[in-house]
C-alpha positions in Angstrom: 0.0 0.0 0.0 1.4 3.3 -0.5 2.2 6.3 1.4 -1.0 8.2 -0.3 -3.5 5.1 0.1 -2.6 4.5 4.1 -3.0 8.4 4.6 -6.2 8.4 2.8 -7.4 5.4 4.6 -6.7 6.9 8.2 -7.5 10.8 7.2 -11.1 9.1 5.8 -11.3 7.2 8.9 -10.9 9.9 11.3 -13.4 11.7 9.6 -16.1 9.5 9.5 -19.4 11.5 8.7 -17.7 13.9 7.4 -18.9 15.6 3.5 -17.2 14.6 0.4 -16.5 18.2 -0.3 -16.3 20.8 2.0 -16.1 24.4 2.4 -13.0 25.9 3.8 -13.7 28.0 7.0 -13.3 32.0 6.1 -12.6 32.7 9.7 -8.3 33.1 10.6 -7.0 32.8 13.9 -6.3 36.3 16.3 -3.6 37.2 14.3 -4.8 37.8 10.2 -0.8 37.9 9.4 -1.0 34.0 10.4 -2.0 31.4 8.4 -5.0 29.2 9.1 -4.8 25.5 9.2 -7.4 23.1 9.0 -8.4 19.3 9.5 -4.3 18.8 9.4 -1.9 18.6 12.0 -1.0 22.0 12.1 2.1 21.1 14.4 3.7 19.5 11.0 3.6 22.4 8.8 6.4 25.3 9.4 4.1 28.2 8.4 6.6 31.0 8.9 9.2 29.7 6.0 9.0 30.5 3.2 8.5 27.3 0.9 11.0 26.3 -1.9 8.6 24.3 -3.9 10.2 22.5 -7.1 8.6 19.4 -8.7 8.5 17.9 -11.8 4.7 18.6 -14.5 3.8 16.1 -16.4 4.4 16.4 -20.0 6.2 19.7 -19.1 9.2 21.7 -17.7 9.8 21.4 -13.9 8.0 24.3 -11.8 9.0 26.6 -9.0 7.2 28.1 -6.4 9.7 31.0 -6.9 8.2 31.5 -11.1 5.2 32.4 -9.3 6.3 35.5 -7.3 3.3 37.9 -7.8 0.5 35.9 -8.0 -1.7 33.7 -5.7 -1.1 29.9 -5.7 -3.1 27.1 -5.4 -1.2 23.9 -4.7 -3.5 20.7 -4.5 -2.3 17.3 -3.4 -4.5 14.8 -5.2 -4.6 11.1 -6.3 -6.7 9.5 -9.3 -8.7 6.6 -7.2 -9.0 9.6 -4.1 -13.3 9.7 -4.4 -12.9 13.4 -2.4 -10.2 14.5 -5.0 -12.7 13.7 -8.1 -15.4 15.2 -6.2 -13.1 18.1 -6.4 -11.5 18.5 -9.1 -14.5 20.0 -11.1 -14.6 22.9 -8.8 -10.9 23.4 -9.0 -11.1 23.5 -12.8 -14.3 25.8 -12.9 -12.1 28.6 -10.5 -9.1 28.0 -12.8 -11.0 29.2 -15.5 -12.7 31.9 -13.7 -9.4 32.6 -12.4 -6.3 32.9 -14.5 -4.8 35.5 -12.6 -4.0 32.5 -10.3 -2.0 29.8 -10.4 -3.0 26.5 -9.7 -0.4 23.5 -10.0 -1.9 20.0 -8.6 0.1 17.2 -7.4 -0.5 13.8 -7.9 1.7 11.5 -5.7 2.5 7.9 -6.0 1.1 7.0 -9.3 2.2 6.4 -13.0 2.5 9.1 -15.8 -0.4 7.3 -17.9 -2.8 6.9 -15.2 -2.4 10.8 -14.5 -2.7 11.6 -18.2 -6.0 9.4 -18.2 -7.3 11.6 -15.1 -6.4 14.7 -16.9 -8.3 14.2 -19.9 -11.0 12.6 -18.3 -12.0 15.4 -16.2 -10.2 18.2 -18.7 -7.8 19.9 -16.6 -6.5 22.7 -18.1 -3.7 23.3 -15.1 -0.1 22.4 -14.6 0.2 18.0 -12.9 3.2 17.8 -11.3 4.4 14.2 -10.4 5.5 13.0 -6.8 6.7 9.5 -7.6 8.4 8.5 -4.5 5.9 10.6 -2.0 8.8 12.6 -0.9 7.5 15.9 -2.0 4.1 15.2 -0.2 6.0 14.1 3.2 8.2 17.3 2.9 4.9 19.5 2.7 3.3 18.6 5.7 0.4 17.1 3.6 -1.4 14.5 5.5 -4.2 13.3 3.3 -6.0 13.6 0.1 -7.1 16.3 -0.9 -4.9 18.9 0.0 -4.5 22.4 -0.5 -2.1 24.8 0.0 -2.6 28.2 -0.5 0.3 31.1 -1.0 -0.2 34.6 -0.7 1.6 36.6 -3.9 4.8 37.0 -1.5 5.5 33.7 -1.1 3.9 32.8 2.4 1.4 30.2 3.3 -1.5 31.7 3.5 -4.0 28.6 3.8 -3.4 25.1 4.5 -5.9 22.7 4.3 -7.2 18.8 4.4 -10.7 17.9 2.7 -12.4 18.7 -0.7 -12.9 22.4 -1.4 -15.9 23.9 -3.9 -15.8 26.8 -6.0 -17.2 29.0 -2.9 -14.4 28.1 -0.5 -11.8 28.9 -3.1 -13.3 31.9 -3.6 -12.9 33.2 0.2 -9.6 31.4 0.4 -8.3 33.6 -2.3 -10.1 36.9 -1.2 -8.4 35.7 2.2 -4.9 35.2 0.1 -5.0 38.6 -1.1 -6.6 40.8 1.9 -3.9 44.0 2.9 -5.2 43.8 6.4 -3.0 40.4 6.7 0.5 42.5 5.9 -0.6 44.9 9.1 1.7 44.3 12.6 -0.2 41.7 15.0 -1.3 43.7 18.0 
């Protein structure tokens, strides 16, 4: 079994009764300039670096975080058998097209390069795949389940991290929340 099935096995068994997709909370912590973590273990996530995300895209050139610079990114662990992730992944592609201002790069981890193209013409993704072969690059995240999405601000900074399916109404607050100025103010 590999590293993405076990984690989708105990992630969907912890959250028993739980919805297949569900809207990310629009509510941050006491301090805005802080990220907000949910349904992960936020204690495995180092939200005041800045990440130094490289992968490889299937059929394409690898991608960095740092080509980015500027704009809001959504970065979406999936896998193709993940029933949460294809629940998903029509929302994700309906804000991509309202949305091409952002970018959105998803990640599938653990499975071949032919099953992935299969996914991405199924469902028509029209965004950047990039591979995780080994599940390294999910580990290294702080992922801990399928789906999930990580959410950086224009600077760089996390602004969102998050475990579950998200619709096209919680990406929507996540990215008003990505780009709000009131976040860049001192905490009191």
């Amino acid at each position: 079994m590999t590293i993405g099935r076990r984690r989708f096995l105990h992630a969907t068994t912890a959250a028993l009764g739980a919805a297949c997709v569900l809207p990310a909370p629009a509510v941050a912590g006491p301090d805005k300039s802080e990220p907000h973590v949910h349904g992960l273990n936020g204690s495995k996530l180092n939200v005041h670096t800045k990440y130094n995300l490289k992968l490889r895209i299937l059929d394409g050139p690898d991608w960095h975080l740092e080509s980015a610079r500027g704009s809001v990114v959504f970065f979406n662990f999936f896998a193709t058998w993940c029933p949460p992730c294809r629940a998903e992944t029509p929302h994700l592609i309906a804000f991509a097209s309202a949305h091409p201002e952002v970018t959105i790069v998803a990640v599938d981890v653990q499975e071949a390069d032919d099953k992935v193209r299969e996914y991405r013409k199924q469902f028509g993704v029209p965004y950047p795949i990039g591979m995780d072969e080994s599940g390294g690059f999910f580990e290294n995240c702080g992922a801990q389940g399928f789906p999930t999405t990580f959410i950086f601000r224009p600077d760089g900074r996390l602004s969102c991290a998050y475990f579950g399916g998200g619709n096209r109404a919680a990406f929507e607050e996540e990215l008003r929340y990505a780009l709000d100025p009131s976040r860049d103010a001192a905490p009191s």
